[in-house]
N, C-alpha and C positions, 0 to 999 in steps of 0.2 A: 216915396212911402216913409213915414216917418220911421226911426230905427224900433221903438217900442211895439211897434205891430209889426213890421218883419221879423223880430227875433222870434212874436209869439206865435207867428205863423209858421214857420221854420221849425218851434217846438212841436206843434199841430201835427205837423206832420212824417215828425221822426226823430225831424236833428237831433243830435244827442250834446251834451258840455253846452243849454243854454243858461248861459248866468254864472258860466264857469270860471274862476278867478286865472291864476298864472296857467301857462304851460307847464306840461309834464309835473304836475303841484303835488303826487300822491304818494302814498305812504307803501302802499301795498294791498292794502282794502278794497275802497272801492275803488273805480278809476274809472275813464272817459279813454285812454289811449292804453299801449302795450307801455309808453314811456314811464304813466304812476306805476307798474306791477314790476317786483323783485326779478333778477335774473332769468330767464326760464320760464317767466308765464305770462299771460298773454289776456289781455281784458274781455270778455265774456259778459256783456250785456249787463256792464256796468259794476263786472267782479271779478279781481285775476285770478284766473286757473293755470292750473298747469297747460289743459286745452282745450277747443272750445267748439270741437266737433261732435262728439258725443250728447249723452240723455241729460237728464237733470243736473248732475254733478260735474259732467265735463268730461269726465275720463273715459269713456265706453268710445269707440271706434264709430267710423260712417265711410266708408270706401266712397260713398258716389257725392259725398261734396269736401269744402276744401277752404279753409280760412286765407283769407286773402288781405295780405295787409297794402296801405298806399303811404309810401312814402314820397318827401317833397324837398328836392335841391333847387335849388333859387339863390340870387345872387339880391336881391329886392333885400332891405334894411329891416328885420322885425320893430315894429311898435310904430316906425318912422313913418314908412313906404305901405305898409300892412298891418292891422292889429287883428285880424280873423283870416281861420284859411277855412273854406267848404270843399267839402271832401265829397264826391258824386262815382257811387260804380253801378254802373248800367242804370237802369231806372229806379233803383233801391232807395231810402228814405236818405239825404244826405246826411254828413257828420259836420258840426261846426262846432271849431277847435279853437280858443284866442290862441294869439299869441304873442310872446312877451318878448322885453328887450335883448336878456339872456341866451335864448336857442338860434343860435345861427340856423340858416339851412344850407351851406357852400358845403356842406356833407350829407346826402340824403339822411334825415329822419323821419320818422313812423309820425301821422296824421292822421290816419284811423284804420281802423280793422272789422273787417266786414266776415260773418261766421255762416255758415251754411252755403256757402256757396256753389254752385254747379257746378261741374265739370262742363269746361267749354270755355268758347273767347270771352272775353268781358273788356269794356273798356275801364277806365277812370279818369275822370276827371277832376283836377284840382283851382280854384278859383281863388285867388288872392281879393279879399276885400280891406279899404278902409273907410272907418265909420261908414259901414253898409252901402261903400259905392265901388262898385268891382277895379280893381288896379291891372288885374291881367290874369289869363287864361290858359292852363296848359293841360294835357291829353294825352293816356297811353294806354296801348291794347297788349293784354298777353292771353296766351291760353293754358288755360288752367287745368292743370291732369292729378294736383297735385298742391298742398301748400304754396303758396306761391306770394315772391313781393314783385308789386308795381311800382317802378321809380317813375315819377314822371314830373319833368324839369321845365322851368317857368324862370327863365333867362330873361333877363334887361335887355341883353342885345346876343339877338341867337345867331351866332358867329361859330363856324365847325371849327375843329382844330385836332391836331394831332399832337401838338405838344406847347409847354407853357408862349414859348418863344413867335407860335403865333396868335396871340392873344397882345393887344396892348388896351391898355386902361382909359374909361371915359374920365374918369375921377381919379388924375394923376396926382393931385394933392397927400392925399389922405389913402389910397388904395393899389393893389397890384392884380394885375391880372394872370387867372391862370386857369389851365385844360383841365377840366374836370367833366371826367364821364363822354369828353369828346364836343363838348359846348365849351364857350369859353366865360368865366365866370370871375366876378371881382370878390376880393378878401380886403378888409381894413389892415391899414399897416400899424401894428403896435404902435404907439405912443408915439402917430403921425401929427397929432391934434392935440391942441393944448388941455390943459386940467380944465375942468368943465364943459368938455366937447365932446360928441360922438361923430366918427368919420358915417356921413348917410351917404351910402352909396350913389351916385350920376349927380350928387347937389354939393359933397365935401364936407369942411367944418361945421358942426352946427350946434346949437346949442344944446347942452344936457340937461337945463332945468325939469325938475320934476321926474326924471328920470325911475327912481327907483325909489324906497321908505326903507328898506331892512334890506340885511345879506339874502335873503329868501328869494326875494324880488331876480335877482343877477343870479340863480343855478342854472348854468348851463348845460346841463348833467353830463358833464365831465367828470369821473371820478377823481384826476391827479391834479384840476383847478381849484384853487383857492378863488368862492367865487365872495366880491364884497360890493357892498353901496357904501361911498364915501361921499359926502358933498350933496347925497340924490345923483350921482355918478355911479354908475355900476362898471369893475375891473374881474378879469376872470386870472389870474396868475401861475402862470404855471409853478409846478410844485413836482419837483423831481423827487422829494424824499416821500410821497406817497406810491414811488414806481417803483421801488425797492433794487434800486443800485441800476435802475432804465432811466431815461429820461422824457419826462413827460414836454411830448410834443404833438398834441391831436389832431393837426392839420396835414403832418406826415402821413405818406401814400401808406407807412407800415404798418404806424400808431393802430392800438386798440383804438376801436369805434366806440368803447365801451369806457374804457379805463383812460383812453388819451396816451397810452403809454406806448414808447418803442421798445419791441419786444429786445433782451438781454443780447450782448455780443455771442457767438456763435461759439460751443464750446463742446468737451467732448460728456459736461454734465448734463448741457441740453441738445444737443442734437445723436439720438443713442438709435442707433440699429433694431429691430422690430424683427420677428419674423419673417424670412424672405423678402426685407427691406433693408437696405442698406443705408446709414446715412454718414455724412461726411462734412466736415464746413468747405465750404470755396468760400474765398472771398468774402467770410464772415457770415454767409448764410449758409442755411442746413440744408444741404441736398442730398433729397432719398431716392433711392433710384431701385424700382423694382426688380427684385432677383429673377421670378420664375416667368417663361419663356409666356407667349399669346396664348396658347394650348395648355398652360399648366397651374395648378393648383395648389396654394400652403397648405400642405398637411405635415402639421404639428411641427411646424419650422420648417421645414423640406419642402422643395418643388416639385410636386409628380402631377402623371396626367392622372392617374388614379389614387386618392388617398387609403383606399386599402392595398395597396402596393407595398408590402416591405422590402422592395427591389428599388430605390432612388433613383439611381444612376444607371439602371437597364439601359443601353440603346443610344447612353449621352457618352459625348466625346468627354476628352482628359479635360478638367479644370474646371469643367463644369460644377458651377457651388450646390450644391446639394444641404448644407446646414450653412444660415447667414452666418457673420459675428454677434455676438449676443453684447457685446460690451468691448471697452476698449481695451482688454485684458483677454481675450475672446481671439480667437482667428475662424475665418472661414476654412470648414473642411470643404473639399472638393474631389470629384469622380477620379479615379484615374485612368481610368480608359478599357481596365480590365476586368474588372470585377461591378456585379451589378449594386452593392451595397455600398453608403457612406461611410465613411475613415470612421473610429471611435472618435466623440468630438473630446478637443485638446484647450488646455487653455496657456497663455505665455508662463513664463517661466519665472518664478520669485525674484524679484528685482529690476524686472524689465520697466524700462521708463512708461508709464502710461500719460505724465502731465508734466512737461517742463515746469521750470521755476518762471514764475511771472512777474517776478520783482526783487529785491531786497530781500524783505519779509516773508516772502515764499517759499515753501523748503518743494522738495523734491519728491511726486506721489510716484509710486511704485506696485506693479501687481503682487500679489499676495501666493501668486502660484493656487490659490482656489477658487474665487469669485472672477467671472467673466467683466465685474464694473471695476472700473477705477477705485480707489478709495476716495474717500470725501478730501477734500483740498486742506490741504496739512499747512499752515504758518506758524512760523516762529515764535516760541514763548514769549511774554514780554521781556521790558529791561535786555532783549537780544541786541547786539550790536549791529546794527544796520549802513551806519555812516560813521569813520573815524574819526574824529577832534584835527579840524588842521589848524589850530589856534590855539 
């Protein structure tokens, strides 16, 4: 079938994004996917809302249906291997999306969003096409009680895994294999392939001509990539000074999905105590660990079974924490075994270390004897002497 009457058949009958230029291309307005709509909203039959269950406007409630979005990991080359993905849930009108050199998919992204949906199973279906001849086929069923995303993965070589080590690469030139989502999937190796090349997945080096026209062409929609066309060569660069003292690495298991950024060293400004949660760093991550027992309830910082209980610690043994730490200047009060009421809560004492020194230039933070937080991280005036002269 010639491509010109497929597309306009396809329109005929639903598809949506026919004649659509780049992926994820949009401003905020109108849109084709959740990817053109700002943080927070979600594409609504060709306009981002906040959401898309609701009456006319978007926002009014629907208990018995359920926006559904599908998204697509594939290790398959954009532009290369595929320039179109069709996006099918249940027998609904398809969505067909291009897509461009820039959006990898070796990390699920959003391919289209389906609004009113029933509660109940549903499958989807994702079909890789180039110039309108299918490349490959892939399939997933959830049941929908509830908003809900459908991953559904369209692997080169669908090989299980449990971790990277057992995954090894069709395309060792140019590529590394690695466990993603429990398939095993290839990623291009940084600047494996000469200037004017793109690593195409299961084929290698290949040539870039024509590649891109403008930096537009190459947004990956990474927020901390530097995305550029050089030569009609498109480069995405990481860019650590858009991650604000993180480093941006988006292929990291940790990295924002959003931003590419790994979240900050683990510290006592970001990892802070909650009501009846405790948090703490191990090993550089923040681990919170809930205070109040299977049976029991925060009320107003305290764990009881009954939040109108002004009796805390009725019935609980000694040490039992009855009010969390609120801050690192904070101590938890606890039961002492006799009295049904929590200790009056206390805070450390003026002076008390709450933040080593972290360097040179770092002076020494101290509680205040009133605020349960830290103070803000105190350094050294300028002109401060840091390192002596040994010359």
């Amino acid at each position: 079938m010639p491509q010109w009457l497929r597309l306009t058949l396809l329109c005929l009958v639903g598809v949506t994004a026919c004649g659509v230029g780049a992926l994820f291309s949009g401003d905020g307005g109108s849109c084709h996917t959740d990817g053109n709509c700002p943080s927070g909203h979600l594409c609504c039959d060709g306009t981002c809302r906040t959401r898309c269950d609701g009456g006319s406007d978007g926002t009014g409630p629907n208990i018995n249906s359920s926006i559904v979005t599908v998204q697509l990991l594939s290790d398959y080359t954009p532009r290369y291997a595929f320039d179109e993905v069709l996006v099918q849930l249940d027998q609904r009108p398809a969505v067909l999306t291009p897509a461009g050199v820039a959006v990898h998919f070796d990390m699920p992204r959003t391919v289209a969003s389906f609004i009113a949906v029933p509660r109940g199973d549903h499958r989807a279906t994702v079909t890789l096409l180039l110039r309108g001849a299918q490349v490959d086929v892939g399939t997933a069923s959830a049941s929908v009680v509830a908003d809900t995303t459908i991953v559904v993965t369209v692997a080169r070589i669908r090989a299980p895994c449990s971790a990277d080590q057992d995954c090894l690469p069709t395309t060792p030139v140019c590529a590394a294999a690695h466990c993603v989502s429990g398939i095993c999937l290839e990623r291009p190796v940084p600047d494996a392939c000469i200037k004017g090349e793109r690593c195409f997945i299961g084929a290698g080096c290949v040539s870039a001509d024509g590649e891109c026209g403008e930096d537009a062409d190459c947004d990956d929609q990474i927020a901390c990539t530097r995305d550029l066309c050089t030569a009609g060569l498109c480069s995405n660069l990481a860019d650590d000074a858009a991650c604000d003292h993180a480093l941006c690495a988006p292929f990291e298991a940790a990295a924002n999905n959003v931003t590419g950024c790994l979240p900050p060293p683990c510290s006592a400004d970001n990892c802070v105590s909650t009501p009846c949660v405790s948090a703490a760093c191990v090993e550089d991550q923040c681990v919170k660990t809930p205070l109040c027992l299977a049976d029991e309830r925060c009320c107003d910082g305290v764990c009881g079974v009954d939040c109108g209980d002004p009796r805390p610690c009725a019935g609980r043994a000694a040490g039992a924490i009855c009010r969390p730490s609120a801050g690192a200047c904070d101590v938890a009060e606890t039961c002492d075994g006799s009295t049904d009421v929590c200790p009056p809560d206390v805070r450390l004492t003026m002076g008390t270390v709450c933040r080593a020194i972290a360097g040179p230039c770092d002076l020494l933070d101290v509680c205040d004897g009133v605020s349960a937080a830290c103070p803000p991280d105190a350094v050294a005036d300028p002109d401060t002497e840091c390192r002596a002269a040994s010359n």
